[in-house]
C-alpha positions, 0 to 999 in steps of 0.5 A: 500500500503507498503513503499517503504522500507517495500518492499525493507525489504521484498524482503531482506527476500527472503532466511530468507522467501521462502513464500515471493517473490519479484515480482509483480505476487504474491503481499505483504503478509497482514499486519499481517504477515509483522509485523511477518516478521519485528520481525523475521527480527529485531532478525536475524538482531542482530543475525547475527551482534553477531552470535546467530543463524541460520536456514537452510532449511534443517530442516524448523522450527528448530533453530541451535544455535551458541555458543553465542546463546546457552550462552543466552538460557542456561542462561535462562533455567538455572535461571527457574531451580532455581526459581523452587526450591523456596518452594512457587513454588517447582518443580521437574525436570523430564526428558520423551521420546521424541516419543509415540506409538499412543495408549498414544495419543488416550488415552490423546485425542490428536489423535483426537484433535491434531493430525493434529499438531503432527509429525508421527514416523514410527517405525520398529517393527514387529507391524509397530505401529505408533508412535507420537513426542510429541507436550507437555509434559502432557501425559508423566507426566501423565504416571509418576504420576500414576506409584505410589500410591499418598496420599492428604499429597504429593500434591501438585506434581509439575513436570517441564520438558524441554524437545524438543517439535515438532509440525507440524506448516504450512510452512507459519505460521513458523517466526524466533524464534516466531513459530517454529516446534522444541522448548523448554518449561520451562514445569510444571504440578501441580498435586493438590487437588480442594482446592489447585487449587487457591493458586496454580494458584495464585502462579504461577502469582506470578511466572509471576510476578518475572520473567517478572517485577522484573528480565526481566523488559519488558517495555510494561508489559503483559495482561492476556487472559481467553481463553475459551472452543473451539466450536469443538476438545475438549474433556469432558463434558460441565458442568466440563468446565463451571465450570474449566471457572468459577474457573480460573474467581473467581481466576482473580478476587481475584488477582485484575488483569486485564484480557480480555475473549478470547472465544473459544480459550481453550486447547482442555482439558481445558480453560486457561489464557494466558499471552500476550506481545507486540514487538516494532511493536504492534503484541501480542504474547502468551508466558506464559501460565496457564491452568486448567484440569479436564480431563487428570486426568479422561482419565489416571484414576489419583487418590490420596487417600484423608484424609477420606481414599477414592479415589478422582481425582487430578485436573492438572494444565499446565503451562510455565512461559517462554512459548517457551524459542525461543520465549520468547528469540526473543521477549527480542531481540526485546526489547533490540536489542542485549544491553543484561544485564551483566548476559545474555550477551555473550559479557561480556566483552573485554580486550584491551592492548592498545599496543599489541607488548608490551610482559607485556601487553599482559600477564596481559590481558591474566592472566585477561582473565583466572581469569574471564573465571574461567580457567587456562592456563596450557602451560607444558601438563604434568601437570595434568589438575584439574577439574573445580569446580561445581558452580564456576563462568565463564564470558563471556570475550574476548580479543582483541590483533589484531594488529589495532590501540586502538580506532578502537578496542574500538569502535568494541567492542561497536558495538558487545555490550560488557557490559564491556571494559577493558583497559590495558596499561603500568598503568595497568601493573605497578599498577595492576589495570585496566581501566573499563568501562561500556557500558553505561557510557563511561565517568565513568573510574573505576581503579580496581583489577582482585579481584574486576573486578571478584567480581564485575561481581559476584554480577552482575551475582548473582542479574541479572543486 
């Protein structure tokens, strides 16, 4: 039987969840699916108070970013762009059409083992051939690898992707940013010899690792599942999977992780490891992903030529450190409830004149304002305008000159959570420094310069605090 308040929570969903109405006719959804519903609803609920995004029924399953959300997300895919470069993992970043004709699907195995998940685009050709939007990236980077001859000098090849992913998701299943029908994968393909698989997929743990320990810091860590061959839909023999299952499971046991067998539950290519996280409510997500493939290469006839100059087959290796950027950004709102860290945050922070008819306050929180933007207030239009340098730093800083008194905006400011308050009065203007405080410490006043704000905002960004 639900709680009173559950059931209040669900019937406030009724516009968030068309599924779900609130009546005695068609009763509660299961268990499993309140707790979709409850982190779904934990995300809007942030969204909404700092306006990251919205949906609309017009496209189910797609998420309209806001400005402060898209902030987030290209923060994100941002710090994958860099971690990429880092020798030990060093991917290349490519870019691939977003449909196919159906005869690419029918060559990846996807048409018959997948298909019923894919999105069908009519072109019009005279062929009227049919075409599919595509759920993954791998047939496409498949494509490319071919294009060229290959030597065992060049691999490992590592190709990332992040381009926009459709799959066809039932009406039901769709859950705020959890499962949706549009999203983004921080996408890379591993094109490598079977001695380099190993290392390779030890590398990309370590890759887990950084990200989800050291940088995002999720609270309840994560567990590894090995998710085998499906009993149907999958393509190859059984002796290529028993030994792709028995790899991934030697490799496990060299990382010293702990890891749970999850059977059947393979791609259709080739088993995996996923990795699981929990939101405040206990239900397991899949975000990142790792998985080993014999088969692709097979079917696109993928060859390198080996140092006994003989041909020899690549194995590939799928995999997402992210997973869904979507969801991996709802499941760090479940974890932070909008208390972003400074270099996520949209809400870096706000500059307060504590009087606003005060002419001198106002210019000294404004020329603060630029200095942290990273831009420059031109007020003559006939002064040229001067590019923004690449790679300069632009902070998220707001200002807030409503004529309402100081502690009314303060405490505005600490519900929308701005990581930083900076204050600015007759002192302020007088001594140019300036009164911050974070948001955590509102006792610690600290007197600054512009220069010391901005570099002290630097080495946040840089060191992502």
């Amino acid at each position: 039987m639900l709680k009173p308040n559950t059931t209040i929570l669900l019937c406030q969903l009724r516009n968030l969840r068309p599924r779900y109405y609130c009546s005695n006719e068609s009763g509660p959804p299961p268990p499993s699916e309140i707790k979709n519903i409850l982190t779904a609803t934990v995300s809007q609920e942030i969204s909404n108070r700092q306006k990251l995004f919205t949906t609309d029924p017009i496209s189910p399953g797609s998420i309209f970013f806001l400005p402060n959300g898209t902030k987030i997300f290209n923060k994100l895919t941002q710090f994958m762009r860099l971690q990429q470069l880092n020798p030990k993992f060093g991917f290349q970043e490519v870019i691939t059409p977003l449909i196919y004709k159906k005869s690419l699907w029918e060559k990846s195995g996807h048409w018959d083992n997948y298909q019923k998940d894919m999105f069908r685009v009519e072109g019009q050709d005279i062929q009227k051939e049919t075409y599919g939007l595509k759920p993954m990236n791998c047939p496409g980077h498949c494509i490319m690898y071919a294009k060229n001859d290959h030597s065992y000098q060049e691999l490992p090849l590592r190709f990332s992707d992040f381009s926009p992913l459709h799959r066809n998701e039932a009406s039901g299943a769709l859950t705020g940013l959890t499962r949706l029908r549009k999203f983004h994968q921080d996408d890379g393909h591993i094109f490598c010899t079977p001695e380099q698989v190993s290392q390779e997929i030890l590398n990309c743990l370590k890759f887990i690792d950084l990200c989800y320990i050291k940088v995002f810091k999720l609270s309840k860590g994560y567990t590894i599942n090995l998710s085998t061959r499906p009993k149907d839909h999958f393509i190859g023999d059984l002796p290529t999977w028993d030994h792709a299952e028995d790899v991934l499971k030697r490799i496990l046991q060299d990382s010293g992780k702990s890891w749970n067998l999850n059977e059947g539950d393979g791609a259709f290519y080739g088993p995996k490891l996923d990795i699981m996280i929990k939101d405040h409510k206990g239900k397991e997500h899949q975000v990142a992903t790792i998985q080993l493939d014999f088969n692709l290469p097979e079917r696109f006839n993928l060859k390198y030529k080996a140092m006994d100059n003989t041909f020899k087959r690549p194995i590939m290796i799928h995999r997402a450190v992210f997973g869904s950027v979507e969801r991996f950004l709802g499941l760090l709102i479940d974890q932070n409830l909008g208390k972003w860290p400074f270099w996520l945050n949209p809400y870096q922070a706000v500059i307060i004149p504590i009087n606003t008819k005060e002419t001198d306050q106002i210019q000294a929180s404004r020329n603060l304002l630029n200095k942290l933007r990273g831009t420059e207030e031109i007020k003559d239009s006939n002064v040229d305008i001067a590019p923004i340098p690449m790679n300069s730093f632009h902070f998220n800083v707001d200002i807030d000159e409503r004529a309402e008194p100081l502690g009314y905006r303060i405490k505005d400011a600490i519900i929308k959570n701005y990581s930083y308050l900076i204050i600015v009065g007759e002192n302020e203007v007088s001594t140019k420094t300036f009164s911050i405080r974070s948001r955590e410490d509102r006792k610690n006043i600290q007197h600054l310069t512009e220069d010391e704000i901005f570099n002290m905002f630097c080495q946040l960004e840089q060191t992502y605090k």
